[in-house]
C-alpha positions as CSV (number, residue, x, y, z in Angstrom):
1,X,-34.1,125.4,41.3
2,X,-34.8,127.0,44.4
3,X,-33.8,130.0,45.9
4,X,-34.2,131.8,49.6
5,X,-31.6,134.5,49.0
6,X,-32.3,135.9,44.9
7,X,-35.0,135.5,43.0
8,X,-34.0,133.9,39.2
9,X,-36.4,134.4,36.3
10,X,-36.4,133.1,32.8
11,X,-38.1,134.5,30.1
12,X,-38.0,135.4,26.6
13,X,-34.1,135.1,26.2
14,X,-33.6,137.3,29.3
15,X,-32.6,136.0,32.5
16,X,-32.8,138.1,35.2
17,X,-31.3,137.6,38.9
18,X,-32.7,139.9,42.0
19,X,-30.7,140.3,45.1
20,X,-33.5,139.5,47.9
21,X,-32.0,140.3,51.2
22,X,-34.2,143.7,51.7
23,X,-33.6,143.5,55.5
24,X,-30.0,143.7,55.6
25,X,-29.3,145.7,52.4
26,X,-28.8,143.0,49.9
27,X,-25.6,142.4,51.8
28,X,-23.7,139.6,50.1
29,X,-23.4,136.4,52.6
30,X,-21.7,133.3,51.6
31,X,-25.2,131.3,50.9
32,X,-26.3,134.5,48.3
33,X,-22.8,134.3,46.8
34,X,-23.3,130.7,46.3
35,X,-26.8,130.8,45.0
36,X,-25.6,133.5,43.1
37,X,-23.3,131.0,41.2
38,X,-25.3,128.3,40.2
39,X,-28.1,131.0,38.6
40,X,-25.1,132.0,36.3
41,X,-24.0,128.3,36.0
42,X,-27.3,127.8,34.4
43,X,-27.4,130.9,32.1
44,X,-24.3,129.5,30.7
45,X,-26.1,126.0,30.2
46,X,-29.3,127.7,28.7
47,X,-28.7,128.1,25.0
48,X,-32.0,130.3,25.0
49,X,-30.3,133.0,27.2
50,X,-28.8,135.9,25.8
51,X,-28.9,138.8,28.0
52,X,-28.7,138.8,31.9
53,X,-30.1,141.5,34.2
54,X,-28.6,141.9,38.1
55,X,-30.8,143.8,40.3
56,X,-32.4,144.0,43.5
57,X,-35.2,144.6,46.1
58,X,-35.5,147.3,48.5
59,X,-33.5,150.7,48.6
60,X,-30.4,149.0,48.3
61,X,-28.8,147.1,45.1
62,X,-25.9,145.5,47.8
63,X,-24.1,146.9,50.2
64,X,-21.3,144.8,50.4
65,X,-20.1,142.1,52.4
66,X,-22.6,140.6,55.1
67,X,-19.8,140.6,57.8
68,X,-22.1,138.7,60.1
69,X,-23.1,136.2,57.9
70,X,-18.6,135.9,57.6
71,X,-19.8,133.7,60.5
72,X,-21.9,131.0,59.5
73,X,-19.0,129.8,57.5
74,X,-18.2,126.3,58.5
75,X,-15.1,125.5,60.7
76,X,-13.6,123.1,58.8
77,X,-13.5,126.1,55.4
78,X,-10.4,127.1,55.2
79,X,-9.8,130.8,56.3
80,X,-9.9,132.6,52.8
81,X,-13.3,130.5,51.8
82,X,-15.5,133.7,51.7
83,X,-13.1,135.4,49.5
84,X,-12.5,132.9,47.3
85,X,-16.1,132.0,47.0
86,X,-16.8,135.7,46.1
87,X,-14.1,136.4,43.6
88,X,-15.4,133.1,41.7
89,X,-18.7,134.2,41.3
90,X,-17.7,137.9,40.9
91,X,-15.2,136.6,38.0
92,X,-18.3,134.4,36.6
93,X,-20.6,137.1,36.4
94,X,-17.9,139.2,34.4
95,X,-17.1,136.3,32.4
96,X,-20.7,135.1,31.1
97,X,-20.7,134.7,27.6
98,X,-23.8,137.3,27.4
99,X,-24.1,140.7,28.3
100,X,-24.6,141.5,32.0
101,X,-26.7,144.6,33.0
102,X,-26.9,145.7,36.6
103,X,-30.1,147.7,37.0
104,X,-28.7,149.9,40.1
105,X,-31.8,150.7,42.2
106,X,-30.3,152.0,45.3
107,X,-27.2,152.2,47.5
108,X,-23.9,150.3,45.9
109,X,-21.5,150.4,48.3
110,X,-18.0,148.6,49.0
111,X,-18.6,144.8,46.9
112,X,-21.9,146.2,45.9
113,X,-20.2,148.8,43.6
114,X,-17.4,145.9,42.9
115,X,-20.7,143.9,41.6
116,X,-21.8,147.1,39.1
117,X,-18.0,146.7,38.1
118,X,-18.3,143.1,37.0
119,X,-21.5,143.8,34.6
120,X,-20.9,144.9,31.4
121,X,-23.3,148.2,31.2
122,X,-24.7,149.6,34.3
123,X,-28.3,152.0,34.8
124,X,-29.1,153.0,37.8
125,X,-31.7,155.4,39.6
126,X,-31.1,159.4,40.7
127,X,-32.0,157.8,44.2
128,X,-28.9,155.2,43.6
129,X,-25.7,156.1,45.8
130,X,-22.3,154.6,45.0
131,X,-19.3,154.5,47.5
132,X,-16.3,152.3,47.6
133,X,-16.3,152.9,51.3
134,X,-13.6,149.9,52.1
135,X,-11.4,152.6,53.8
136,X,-13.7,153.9,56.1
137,X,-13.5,150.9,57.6
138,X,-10.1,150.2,57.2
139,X,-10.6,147.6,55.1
140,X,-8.6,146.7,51.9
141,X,-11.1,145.9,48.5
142,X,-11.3,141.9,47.8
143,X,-13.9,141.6,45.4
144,X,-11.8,143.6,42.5
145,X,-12.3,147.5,43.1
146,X,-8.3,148.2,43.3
147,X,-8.0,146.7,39.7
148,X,-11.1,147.3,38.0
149,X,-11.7,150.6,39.0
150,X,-9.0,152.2,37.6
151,X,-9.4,150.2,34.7
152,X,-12.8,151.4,33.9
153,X,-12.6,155.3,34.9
154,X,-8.7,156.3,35.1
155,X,-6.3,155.4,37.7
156,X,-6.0,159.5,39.4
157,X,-10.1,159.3,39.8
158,X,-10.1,155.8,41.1
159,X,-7.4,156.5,43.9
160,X,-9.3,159.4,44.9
161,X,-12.4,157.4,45.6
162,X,-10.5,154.4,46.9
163,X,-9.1,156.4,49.6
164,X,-11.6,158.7,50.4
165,X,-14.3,156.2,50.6
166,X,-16.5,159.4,49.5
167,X,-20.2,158.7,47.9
168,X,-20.8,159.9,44.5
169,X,-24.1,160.9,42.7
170,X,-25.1,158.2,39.6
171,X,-24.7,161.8,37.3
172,X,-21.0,162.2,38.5
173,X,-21.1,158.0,37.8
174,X,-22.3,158.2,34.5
175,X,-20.0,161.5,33.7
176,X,-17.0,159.1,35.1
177,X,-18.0,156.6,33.2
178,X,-18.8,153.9,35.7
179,X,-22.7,154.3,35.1
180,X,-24.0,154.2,31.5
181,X,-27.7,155.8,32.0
182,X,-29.2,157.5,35.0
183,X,-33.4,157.7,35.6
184,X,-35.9,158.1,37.7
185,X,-36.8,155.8,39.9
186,X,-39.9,154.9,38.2
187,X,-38.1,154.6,34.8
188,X,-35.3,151.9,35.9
189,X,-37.1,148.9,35.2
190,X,-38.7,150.2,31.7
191,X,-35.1,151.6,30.8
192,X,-33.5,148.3,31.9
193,X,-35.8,146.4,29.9
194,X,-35.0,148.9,27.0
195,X,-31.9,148.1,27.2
196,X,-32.0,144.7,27.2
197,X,-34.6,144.1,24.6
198,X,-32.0,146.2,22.1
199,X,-29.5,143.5,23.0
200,X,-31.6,140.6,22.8
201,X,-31.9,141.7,18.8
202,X,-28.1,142.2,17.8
203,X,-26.6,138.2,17.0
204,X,-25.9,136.4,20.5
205,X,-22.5,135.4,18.4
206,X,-21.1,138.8,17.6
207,X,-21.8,140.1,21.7
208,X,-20.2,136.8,23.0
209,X,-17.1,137.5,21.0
210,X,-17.4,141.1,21.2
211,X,-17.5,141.0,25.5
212,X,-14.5,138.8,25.2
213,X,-12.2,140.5,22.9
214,X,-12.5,143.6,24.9
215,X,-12.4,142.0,28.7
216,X,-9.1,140.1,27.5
217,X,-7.9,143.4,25.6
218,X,-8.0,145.3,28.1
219,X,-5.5,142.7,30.2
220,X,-2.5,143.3,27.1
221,X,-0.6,145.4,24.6
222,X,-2.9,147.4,21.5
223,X,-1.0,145.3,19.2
224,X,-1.9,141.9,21.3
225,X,-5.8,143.0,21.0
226,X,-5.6,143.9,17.5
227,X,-4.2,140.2,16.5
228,X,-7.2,138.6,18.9
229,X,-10.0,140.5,16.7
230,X,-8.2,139.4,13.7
231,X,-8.4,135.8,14.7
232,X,-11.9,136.6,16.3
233,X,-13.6,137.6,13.0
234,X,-12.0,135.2,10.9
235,X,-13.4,132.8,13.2
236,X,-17.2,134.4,13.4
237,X,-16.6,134.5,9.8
238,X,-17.8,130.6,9.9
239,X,-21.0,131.1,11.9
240,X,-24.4,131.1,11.6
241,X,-24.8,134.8,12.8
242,X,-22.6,135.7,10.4
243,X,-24.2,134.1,7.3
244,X,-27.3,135.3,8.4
245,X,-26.6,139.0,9.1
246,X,-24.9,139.4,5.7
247,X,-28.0,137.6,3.8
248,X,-30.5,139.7,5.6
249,X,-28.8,142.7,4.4
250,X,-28.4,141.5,1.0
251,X,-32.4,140.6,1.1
252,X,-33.1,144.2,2.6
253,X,-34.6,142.4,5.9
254,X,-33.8,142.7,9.3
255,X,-31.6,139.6,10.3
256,X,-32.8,136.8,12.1
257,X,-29.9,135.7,14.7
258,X,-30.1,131.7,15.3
259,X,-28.7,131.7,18.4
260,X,-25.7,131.4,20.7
């Protein structure tokens, strides 16, 4: 595959996909979002991947929406193409059967923070600034920030920033819960990698099912959720990763995961 907009990498399990627009802030155009897509198409087609990494180049992760690039769209698209195109791979990047960390190495603003949103654990640099910033614009949020921000740090908190459009500081993220681990600059990569490598050991099986109970709980009732894990482990119950974690320990070993 080849790319002019990311850079996609393969290697050890980990897959890792780099935002590569340096010039214009890792702004998200429809040919990124698109490329964007078929690099997660392929982690779900690559048995050998387990984790995923999102990052990017320069001092911004993304920005948000590339409003010029709004105009390269085709004429014969229809009118909502862009946001269409960007809530399908937004929802795909949420929905990737292995865990998704963004590695947050500069400004997130608008869709850019509405991309940290869709990964499953976030870390980002002390130089990293995070904004929604849709209303300073007068703009309303189309890549998922009205419904996943309250869902992820409290409804009260998420109006404030939703109106406001005021930046916070990755320490005030992480407090809020929206950032899982703040560094240095220098540090991101080696904490990312950290990170990842401590996932890349755990069974591919238990994550997959674990990332999906919890994404689909979160959508129902406490009693709905409970039912799901029920079925959920009776099901993993049957699997390799299952038969293999419970011998390891029997053996006194550290277990060997298969695969997913």
């Amino acid at each position: 595959m080849e790319f002019t907009n990311i850079v996609y990498e393969k290697k050890d399990g980990l897959a890792k996909i780099v935002l590569n627009r340096p010039d214009v802030l890792n702004a998200l155009d429809p040919k990124t979002l698109e490329e964007m897509y078929e690099a997660v198409e392929d982690i779900e087609n690559d048995i050998s991947v387990r984790v995923a990494v999102i990052t990017a180049t320069g001092r911004a992760f993304c920005t948000g929406a590339d409003l010029t690039g709004i105009a390269t769209i085709p004429p014969d698209k229809p009118r909502d193409y862009f946001l269409r195109l960007w809530n399908k791979v937004f929802s795909a990047v949420e929905n990737m059967s292995v865990p998704v960390i963004a590695a947050v190495n500069g400004m997130a603003y608008a869709g850019g923070l509405e991309l940290v949103m869709v990964c499953d654990l976030a870390i980002a640099s002390e130089e990293a600034k995070l904004s929604d910033q849709h209303a300073n614009r007068g703009l309303v949020p189309g890549g998922g920030a009205s419904q996943r921000l309250p869902r992820l740090i409290g409804v009260r908190k998420a109006k404030e920033l939703l109106y406001t459009g005021d930046r916070i500081s990755p320490a005030e993220a992480e407090r809020l819960g929206l950032i899982n681990k703040v560094v240095t600059a220098d540090k991101l990569e080696e904490a990312t990698n950290e990170l990842a490598q401590k996932l890349l050991a755990k069974s591919p099986m238990a994550l997959k099912a674990v990332k999906k109970l919890v994404n689909r709980g979160m959508e129902g009732s406490l009693d709905s959720g409970l039912e799901m894990e029920m079925l959920a482990m009776t099901a993993h119950g049957t699997t390799e990763d299952f038969e293999e974690g419970v011998k390891s320990f029997l053996e006194g070993r550290p277990p060997a995961f298969p695969g997913r």
